[in-house]
TILO-339714 format. One record per atom (N, C-alpha, C, CB): residue number from 1; atom name; x, y, z. Coordinates in Angstrom, 1 decimal. Atoms other than C-alpha are relative to their C-alpha. Glycine has a CB too. Layout:
<atoms>
+-----+------+--------+--------+--------+
|  nr | atom |     xx |     yy |     zz |
+-----+------+--------+--------+--------+
| NUM |   CA |      X |      Y |      Z |
...
+-----+------+--------+--------+--------+
</atoms>
This chain:
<atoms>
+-----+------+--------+--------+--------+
|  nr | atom |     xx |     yy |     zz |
+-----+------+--------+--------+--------+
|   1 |    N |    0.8 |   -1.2 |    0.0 |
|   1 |   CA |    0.0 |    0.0 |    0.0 |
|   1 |    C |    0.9 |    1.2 |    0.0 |
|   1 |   CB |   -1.0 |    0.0 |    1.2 |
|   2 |    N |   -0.3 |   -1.2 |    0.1 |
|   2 |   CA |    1.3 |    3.2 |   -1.0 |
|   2 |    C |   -0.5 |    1.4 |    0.8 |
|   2 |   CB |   -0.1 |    0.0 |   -1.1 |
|   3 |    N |    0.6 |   -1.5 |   -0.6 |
|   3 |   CA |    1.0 |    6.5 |    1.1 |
|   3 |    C |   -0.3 |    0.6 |   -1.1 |
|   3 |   CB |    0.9 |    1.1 |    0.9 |
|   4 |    N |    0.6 |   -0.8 |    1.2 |
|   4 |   CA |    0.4 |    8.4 |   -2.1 |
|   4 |    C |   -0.3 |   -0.2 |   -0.9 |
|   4 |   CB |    0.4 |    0.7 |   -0.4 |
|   5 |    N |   -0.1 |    0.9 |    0.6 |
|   5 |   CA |   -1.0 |    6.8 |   -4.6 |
|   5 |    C |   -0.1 |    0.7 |   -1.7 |
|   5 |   CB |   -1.1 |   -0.9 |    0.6 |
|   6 |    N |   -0.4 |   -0.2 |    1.2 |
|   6 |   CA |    0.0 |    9.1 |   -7.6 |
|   6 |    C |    0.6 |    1.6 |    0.4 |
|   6 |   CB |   -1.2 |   -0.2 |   -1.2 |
|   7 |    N |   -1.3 |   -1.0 |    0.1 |
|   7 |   CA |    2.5 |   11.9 |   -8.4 |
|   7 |    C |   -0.9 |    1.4 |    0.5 |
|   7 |   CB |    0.8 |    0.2 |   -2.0 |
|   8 |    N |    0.9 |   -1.3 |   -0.3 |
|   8 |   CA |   -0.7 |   14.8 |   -8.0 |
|   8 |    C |   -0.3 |    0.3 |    1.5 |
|   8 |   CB |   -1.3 |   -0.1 |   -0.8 |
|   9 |    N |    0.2 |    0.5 |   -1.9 |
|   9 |   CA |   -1.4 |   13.5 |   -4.3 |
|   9 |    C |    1.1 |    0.4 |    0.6 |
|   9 |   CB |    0.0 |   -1.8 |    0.5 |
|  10 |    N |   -1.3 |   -0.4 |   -0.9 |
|  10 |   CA |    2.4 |   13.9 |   -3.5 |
|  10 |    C |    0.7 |    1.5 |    0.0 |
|  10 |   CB |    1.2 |   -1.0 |   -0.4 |
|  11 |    N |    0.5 |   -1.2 |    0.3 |
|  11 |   CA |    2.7 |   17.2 |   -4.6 |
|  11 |    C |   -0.8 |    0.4 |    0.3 |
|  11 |   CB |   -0.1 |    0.2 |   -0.8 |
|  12 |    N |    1.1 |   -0.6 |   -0.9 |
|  12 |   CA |   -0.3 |   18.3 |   -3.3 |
|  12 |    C |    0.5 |    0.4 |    1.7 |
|  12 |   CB |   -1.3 |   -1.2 |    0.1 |
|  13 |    N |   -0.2 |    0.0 |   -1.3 |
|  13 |   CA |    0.6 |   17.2 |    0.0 |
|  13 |    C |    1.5 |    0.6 |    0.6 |
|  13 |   CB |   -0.3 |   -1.5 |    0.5 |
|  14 |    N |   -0.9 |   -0.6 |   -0.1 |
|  14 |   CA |    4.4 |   18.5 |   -0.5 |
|  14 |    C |   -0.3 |    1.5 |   -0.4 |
|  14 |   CB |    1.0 |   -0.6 |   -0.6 |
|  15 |    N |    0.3 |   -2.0 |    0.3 |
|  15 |   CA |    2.7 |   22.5 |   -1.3 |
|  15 |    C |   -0.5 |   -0.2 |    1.3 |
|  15 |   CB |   -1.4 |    0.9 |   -1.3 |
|  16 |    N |    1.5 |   -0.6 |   -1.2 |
|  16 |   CA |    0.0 |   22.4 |    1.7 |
|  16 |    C |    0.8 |   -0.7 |    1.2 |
|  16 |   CB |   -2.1 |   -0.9 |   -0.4 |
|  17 |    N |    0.1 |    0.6 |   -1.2 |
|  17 |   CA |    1.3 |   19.7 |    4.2 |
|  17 |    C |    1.1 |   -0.4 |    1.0 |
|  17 |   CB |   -0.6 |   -1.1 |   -0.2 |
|  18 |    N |   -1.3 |    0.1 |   -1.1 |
|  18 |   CA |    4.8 |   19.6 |    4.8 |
|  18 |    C |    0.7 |    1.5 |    0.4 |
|  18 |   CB |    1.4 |   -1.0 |   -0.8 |
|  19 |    N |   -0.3 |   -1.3 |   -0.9 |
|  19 |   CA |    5.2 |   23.2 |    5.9 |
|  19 |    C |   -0.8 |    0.2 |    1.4 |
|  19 |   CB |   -0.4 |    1.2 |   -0.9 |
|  20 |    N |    0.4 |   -0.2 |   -1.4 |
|  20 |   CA |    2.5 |   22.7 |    8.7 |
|  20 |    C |    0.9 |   -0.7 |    1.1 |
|  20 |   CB |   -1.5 |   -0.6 |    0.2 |
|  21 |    N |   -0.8 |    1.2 |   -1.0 |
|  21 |   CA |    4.7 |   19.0 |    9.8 |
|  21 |    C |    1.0 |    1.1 |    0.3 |
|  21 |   CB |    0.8 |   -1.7 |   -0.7 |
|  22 |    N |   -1.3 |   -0.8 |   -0.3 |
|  22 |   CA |    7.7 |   21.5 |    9.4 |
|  22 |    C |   -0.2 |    0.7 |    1.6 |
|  22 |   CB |    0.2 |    1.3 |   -1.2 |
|  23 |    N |    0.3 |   -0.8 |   -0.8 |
|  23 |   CA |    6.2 |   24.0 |   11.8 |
|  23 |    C |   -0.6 |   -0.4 |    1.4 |
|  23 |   CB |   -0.8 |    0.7 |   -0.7 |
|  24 |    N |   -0.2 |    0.7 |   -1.2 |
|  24 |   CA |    4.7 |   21.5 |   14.3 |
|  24 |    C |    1.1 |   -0.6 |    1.3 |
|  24 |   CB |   -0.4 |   -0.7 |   -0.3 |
|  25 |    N |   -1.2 |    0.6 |   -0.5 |
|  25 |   CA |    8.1 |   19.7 |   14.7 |
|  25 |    C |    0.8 |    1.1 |    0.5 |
|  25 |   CB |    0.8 |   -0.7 |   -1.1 |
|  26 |    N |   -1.0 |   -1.3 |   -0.2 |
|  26 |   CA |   10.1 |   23.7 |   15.3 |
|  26 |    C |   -1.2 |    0.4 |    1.0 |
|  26 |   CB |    0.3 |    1.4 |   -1.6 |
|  27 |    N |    0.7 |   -0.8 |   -0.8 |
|  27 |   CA |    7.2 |   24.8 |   17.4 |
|  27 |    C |    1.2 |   -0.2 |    1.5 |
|  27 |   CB |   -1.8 |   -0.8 |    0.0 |
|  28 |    N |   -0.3 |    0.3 |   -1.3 |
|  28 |   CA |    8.5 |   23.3 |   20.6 |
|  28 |    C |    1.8 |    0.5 |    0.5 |
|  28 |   CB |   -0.3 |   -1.7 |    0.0 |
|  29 |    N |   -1.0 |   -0.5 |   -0.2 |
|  29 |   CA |   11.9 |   24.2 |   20.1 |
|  29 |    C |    0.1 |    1.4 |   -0.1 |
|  29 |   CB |    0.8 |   -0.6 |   -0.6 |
|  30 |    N |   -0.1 |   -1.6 |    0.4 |
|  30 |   CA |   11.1 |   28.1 |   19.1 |
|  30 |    C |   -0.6 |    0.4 |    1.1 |
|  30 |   CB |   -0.7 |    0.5 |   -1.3 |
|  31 |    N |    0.6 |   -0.1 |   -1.6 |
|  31 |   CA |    9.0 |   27.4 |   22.7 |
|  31 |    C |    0.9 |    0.6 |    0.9 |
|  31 |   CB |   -0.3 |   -1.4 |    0.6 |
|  32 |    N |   -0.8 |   -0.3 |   -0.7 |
|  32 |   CA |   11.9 |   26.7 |   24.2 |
|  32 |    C |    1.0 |    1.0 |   -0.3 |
|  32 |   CB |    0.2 |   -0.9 |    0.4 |
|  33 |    N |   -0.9 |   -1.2 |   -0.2 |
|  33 |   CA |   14.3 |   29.6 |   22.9 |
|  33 |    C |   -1.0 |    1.3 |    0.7 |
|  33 |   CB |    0.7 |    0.5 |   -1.8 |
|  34 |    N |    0.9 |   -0.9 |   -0.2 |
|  34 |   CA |   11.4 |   31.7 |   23.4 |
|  34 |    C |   -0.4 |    0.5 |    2.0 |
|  34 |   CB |   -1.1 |   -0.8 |   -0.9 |
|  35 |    N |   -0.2 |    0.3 |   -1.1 |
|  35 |   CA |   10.9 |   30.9 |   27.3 |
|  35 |    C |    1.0 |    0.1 |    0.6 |
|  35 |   CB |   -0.4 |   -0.8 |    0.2 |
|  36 |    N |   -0.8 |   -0.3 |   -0.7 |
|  36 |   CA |   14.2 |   31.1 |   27.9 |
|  36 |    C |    0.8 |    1.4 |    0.0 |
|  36 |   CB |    0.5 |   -1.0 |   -0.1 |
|  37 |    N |   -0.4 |   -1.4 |    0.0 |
|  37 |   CA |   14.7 |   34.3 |   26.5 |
|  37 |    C |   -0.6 |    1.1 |    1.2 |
|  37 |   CB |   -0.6 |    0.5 |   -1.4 |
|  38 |    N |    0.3 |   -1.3 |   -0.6 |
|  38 |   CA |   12.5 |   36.4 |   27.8 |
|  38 |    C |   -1.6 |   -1.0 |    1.0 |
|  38 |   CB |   -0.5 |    1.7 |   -1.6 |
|  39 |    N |    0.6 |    0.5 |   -0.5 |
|  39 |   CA |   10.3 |   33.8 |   29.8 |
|  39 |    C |   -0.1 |    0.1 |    1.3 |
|  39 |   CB |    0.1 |   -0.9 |   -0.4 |
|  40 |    N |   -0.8 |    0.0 |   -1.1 |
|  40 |   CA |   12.2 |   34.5 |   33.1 |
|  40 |    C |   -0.4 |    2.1 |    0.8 |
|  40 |   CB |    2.0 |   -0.6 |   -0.6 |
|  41 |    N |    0.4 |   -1.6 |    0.2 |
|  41 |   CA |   11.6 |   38.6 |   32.9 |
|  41 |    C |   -1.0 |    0.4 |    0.2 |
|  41 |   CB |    0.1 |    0.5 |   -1.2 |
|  42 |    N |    1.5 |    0.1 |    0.3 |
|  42 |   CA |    7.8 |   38.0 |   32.2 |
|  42 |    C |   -0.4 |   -0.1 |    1.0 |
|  42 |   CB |   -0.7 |   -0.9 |   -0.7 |
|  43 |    N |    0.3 |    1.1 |   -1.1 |
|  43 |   CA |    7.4 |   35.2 |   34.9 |
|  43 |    C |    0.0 |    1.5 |    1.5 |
|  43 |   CB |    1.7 |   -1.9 |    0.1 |
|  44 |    N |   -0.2 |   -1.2 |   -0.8 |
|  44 |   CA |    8.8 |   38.2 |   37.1 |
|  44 |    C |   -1.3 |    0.9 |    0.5 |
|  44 |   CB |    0.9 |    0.9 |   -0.9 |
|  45 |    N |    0.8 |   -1.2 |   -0.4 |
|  45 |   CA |    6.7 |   40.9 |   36.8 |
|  45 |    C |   -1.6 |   -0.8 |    0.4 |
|  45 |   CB |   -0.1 |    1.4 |   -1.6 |
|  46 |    N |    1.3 |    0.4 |   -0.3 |
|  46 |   CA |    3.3 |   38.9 |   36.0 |
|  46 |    C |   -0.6 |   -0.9 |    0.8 |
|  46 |   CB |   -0.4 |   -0.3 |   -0.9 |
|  47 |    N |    0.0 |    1.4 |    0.2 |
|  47 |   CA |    3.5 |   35.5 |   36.7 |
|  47 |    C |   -0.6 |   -1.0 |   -0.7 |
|  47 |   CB |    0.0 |   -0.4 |    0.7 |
|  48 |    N |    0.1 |    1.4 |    1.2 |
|  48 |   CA |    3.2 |   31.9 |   35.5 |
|  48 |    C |   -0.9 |   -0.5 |   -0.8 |
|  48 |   CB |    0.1 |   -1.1 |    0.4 |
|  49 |    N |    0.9 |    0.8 |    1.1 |
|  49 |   CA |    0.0 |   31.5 |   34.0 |
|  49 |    C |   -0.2 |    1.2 |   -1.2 |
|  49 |   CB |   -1.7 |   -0.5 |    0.8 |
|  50 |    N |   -0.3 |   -0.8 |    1.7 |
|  50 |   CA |    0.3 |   34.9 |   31.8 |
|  50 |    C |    0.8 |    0.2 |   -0.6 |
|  50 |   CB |   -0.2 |    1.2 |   -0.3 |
|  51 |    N |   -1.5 |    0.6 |    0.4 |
|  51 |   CA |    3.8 |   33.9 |   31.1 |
|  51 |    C |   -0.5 |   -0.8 |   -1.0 |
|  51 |   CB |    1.1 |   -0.8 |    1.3 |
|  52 |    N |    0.3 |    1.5 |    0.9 |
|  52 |   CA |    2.7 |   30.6 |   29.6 |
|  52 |    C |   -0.9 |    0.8 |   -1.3 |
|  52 |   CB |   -1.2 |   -1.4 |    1.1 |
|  53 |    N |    1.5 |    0.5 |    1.3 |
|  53 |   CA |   -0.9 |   31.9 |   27.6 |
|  53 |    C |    1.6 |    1.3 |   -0.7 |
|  53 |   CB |   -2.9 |    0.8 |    0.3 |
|  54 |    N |   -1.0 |   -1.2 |    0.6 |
|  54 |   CA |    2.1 |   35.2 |   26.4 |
|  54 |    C |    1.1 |   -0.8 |   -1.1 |
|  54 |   CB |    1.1 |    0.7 |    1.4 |
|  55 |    N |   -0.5 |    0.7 |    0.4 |
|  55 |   CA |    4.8 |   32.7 |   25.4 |
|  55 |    C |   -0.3 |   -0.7 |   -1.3 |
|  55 |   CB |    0.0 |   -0.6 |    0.8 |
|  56 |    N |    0.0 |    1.3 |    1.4 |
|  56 |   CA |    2.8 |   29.9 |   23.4 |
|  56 |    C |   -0.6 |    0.8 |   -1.3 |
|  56 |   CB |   -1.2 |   -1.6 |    0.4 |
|  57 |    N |    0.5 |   -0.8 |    1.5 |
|  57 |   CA |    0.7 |   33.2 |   21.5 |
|  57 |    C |    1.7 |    0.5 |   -0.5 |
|  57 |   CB |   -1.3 |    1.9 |    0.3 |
|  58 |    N |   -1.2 |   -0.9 |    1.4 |
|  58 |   CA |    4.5 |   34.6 |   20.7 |
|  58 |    C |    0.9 |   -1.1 |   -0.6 |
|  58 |   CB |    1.4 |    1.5 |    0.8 |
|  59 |    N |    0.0 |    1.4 |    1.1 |
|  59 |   CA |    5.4 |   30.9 |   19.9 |
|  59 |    C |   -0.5 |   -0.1 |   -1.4 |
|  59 |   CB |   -0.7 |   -1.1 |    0.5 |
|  60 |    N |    0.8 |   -0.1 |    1.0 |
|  60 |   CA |    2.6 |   30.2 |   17.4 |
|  60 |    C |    0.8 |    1.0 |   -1.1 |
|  60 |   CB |   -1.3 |    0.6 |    0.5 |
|  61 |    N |    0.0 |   -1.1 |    1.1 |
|  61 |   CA |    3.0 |   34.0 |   15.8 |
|  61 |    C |    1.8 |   -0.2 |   -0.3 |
|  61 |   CB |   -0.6 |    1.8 |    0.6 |
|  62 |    N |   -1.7 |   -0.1 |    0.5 |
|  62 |   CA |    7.2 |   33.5 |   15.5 |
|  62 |    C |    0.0 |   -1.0 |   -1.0 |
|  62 |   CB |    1.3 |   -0.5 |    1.4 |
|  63 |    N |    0.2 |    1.5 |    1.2 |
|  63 |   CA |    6.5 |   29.8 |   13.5 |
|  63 |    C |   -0.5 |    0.6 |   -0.8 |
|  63 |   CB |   -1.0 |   -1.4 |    0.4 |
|  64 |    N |    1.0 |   -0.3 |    1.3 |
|  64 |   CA |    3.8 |   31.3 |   11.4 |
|  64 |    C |    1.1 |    1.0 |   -0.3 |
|  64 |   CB |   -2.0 |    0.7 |    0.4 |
|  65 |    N |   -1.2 |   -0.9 |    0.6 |
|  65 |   CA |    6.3 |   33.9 |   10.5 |
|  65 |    C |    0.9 |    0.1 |   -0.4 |
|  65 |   CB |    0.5 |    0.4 |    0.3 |
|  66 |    N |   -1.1 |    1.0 |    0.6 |
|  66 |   CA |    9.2 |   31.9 |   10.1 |
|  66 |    C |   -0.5 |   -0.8 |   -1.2 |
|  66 |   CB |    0.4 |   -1.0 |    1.2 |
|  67 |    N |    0.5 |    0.6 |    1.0 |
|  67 |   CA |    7.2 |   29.8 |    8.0 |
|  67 |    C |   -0.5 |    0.8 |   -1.4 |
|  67 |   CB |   -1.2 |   -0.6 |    0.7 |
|  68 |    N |    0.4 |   -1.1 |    1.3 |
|  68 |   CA |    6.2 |   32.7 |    5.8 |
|  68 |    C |    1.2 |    0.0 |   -1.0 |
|  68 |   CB |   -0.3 |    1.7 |    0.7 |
|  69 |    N |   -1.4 |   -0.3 |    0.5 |
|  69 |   CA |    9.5 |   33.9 |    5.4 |
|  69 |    C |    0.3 |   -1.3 |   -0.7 |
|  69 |   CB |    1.1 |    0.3 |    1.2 |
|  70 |    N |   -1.0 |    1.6 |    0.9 |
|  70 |   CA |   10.9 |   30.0 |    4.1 |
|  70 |    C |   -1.3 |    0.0 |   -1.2 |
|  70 |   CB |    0.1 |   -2.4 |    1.3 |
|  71 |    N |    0.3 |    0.3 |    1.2 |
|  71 |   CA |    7.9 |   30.0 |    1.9 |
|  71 |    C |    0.3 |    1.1 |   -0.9 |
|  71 |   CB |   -1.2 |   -0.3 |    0.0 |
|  72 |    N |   -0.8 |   -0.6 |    0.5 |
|  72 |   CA |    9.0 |   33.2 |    0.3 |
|  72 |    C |    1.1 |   -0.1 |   -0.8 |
|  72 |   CB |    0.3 |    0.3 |    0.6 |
|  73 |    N |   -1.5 |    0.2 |    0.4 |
|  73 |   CA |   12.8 |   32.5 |   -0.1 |
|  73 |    C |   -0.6 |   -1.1 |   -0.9 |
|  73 |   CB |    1.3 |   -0.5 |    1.3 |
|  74 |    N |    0.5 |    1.2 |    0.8 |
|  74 |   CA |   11.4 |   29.2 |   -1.3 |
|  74 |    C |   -0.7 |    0.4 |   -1.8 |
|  74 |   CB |   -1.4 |   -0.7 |    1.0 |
|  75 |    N |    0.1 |   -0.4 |    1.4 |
|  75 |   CA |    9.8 |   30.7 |   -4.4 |
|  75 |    C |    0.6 |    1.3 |   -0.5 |
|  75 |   CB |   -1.4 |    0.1 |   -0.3 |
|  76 |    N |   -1.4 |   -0.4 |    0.4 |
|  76 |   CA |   12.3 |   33.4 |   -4.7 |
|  76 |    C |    0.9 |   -0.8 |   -0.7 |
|  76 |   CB |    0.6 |    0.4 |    1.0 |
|  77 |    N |   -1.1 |    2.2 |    0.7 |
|  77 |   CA |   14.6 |   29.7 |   -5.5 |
|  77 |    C |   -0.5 |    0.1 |   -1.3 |
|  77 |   CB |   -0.8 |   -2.4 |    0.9 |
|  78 |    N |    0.7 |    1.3 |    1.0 |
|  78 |   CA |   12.1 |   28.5 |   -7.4 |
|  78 |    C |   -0.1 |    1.2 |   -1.7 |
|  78 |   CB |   -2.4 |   -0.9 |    0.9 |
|  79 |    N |   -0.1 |   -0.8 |    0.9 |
|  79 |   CA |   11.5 |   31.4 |   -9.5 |
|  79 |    C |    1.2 |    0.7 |   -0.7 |
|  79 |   CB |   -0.6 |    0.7 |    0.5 |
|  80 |    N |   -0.7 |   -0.2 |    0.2 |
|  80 |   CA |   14.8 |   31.9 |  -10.1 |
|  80 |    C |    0.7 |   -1.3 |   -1.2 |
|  80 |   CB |    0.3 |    0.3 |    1.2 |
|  81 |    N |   -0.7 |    0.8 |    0.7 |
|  81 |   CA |   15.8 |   29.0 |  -11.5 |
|  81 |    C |   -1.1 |   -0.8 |   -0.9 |
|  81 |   CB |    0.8 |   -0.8 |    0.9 |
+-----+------+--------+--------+--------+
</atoms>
């Protein structure tokens, strides 16, 4: 059994589906630069639970951003060559 069972399917799912996996798999690590930047500073003034909901919205919006940017460059590439 084939995961994709023709060339339009895999393509498809390499435009739309491997930039979310991308961005799921970086989430947690852009968590943790993120928390340890300026997670400690926050925790300070507010504390831990508007630290956390602060954090995972400037998580999220840094991925989605990051993700922008690579798709960009990405057809910048593509359009290039």
């Amino acid at each position: 059994m084939k995961l994709f069972p023709d060339a339009a399917s895999r393509k498809r799912f390499m435009k739309t589906g491997l930039p979310v996996l991308l961005g799921i798999a970086w989430m947690p690590i852009i968590g943790l630069l993120i928390i340890s930047i300026i997670g400690k500073p926050i925790g300070a003034l507010i504390g831990l639970p508007v630290t956390i909901g602060i954090t995972a919205f400037m998580t999220i919006l840094f991925t989605i951003l990051l993700l922008r940017f690579f798709n960009r460059v990405a057809q910048k590439i593509k359009s290039e060559s």
